[in-house]
C-alpha atoms as one frame of an Amber mdcrd trajectory, in Angstrom:
protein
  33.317  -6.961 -28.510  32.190  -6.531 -24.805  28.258  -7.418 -24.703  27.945
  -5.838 -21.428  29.076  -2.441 -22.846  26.203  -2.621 -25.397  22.117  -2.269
 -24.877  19.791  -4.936 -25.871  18.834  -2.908 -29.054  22.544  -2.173 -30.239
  23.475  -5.700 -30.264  19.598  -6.507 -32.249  20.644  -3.644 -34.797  24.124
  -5.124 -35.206  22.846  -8.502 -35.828  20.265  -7.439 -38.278  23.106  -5.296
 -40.569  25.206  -8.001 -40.598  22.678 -10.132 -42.174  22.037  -7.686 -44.447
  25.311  -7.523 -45.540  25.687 -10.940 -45.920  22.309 -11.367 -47.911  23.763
  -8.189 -50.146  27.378 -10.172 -50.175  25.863 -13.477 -51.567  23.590 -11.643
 -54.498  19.979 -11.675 -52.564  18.361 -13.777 -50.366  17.220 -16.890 -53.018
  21.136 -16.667 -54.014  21.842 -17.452 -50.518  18.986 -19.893 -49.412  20.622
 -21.809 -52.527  24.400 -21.573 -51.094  23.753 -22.568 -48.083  21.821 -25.259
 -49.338  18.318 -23.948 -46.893  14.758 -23.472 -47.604  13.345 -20.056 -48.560
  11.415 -19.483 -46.038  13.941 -20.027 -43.111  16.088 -17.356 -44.718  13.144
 -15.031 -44.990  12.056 -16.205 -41.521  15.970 -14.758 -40.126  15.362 -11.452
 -42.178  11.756 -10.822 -40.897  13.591 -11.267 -37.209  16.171  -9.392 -38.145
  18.834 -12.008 -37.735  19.952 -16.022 -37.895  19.970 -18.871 -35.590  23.288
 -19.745 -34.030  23.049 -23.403 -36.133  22.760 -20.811 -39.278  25.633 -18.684
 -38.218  27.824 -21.617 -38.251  26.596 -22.805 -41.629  27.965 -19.485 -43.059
  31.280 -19.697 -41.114  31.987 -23.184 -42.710  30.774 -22.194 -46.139  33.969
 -22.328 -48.318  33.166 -18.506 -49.972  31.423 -16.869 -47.577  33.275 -18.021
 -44.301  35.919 -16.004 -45.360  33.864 -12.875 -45.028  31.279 -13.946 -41.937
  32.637 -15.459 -39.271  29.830 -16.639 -36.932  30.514 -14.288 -33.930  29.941
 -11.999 -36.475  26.539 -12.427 -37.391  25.766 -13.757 -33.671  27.489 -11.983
 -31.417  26.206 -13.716 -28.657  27.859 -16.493 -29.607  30.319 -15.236 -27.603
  29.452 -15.859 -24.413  28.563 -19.667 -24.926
């Protein structure tokens, strides 16, 4: 995905489904606090923003049943121009 094709809110809205889906994927958000082996509150703290830290969107990419479904560019697709 070209960043520079998309505005500021696109890539915020794309971020923030892809966490949904990923909280909806793992059963809820306690579920996946609990896989991923984080506190509560961070994971609430990346849905009230809307999406998750780079250091999170790794931890799902290395997670042996979820990194199969979210890779971290996915959730963070500003990881992409690091």
């Amino acid at each position: 995905m070209d960043l520079r094709l998309i505005t500021k809110n696109e890539l915020y809205q794309l971020q923030k489904d892809k966490l949904e889906e990923l909280i909806e994927h793992a059963g809820g958000i306690k579920h996946l606090a609990f896989m991923l082996n984080l506190p509560l509150p961070t994971l609430n703290s990346c849905q009230a923003r809307g999406r998750v830290s780079k250091e999170i969107a790794h931890i799902v990419e290395n997670h042996p049943s979820l990194g199969e479904h979210f890779k971290a560019v996915d959730l963070r697709p500003d990881l992409t121009m690091s």
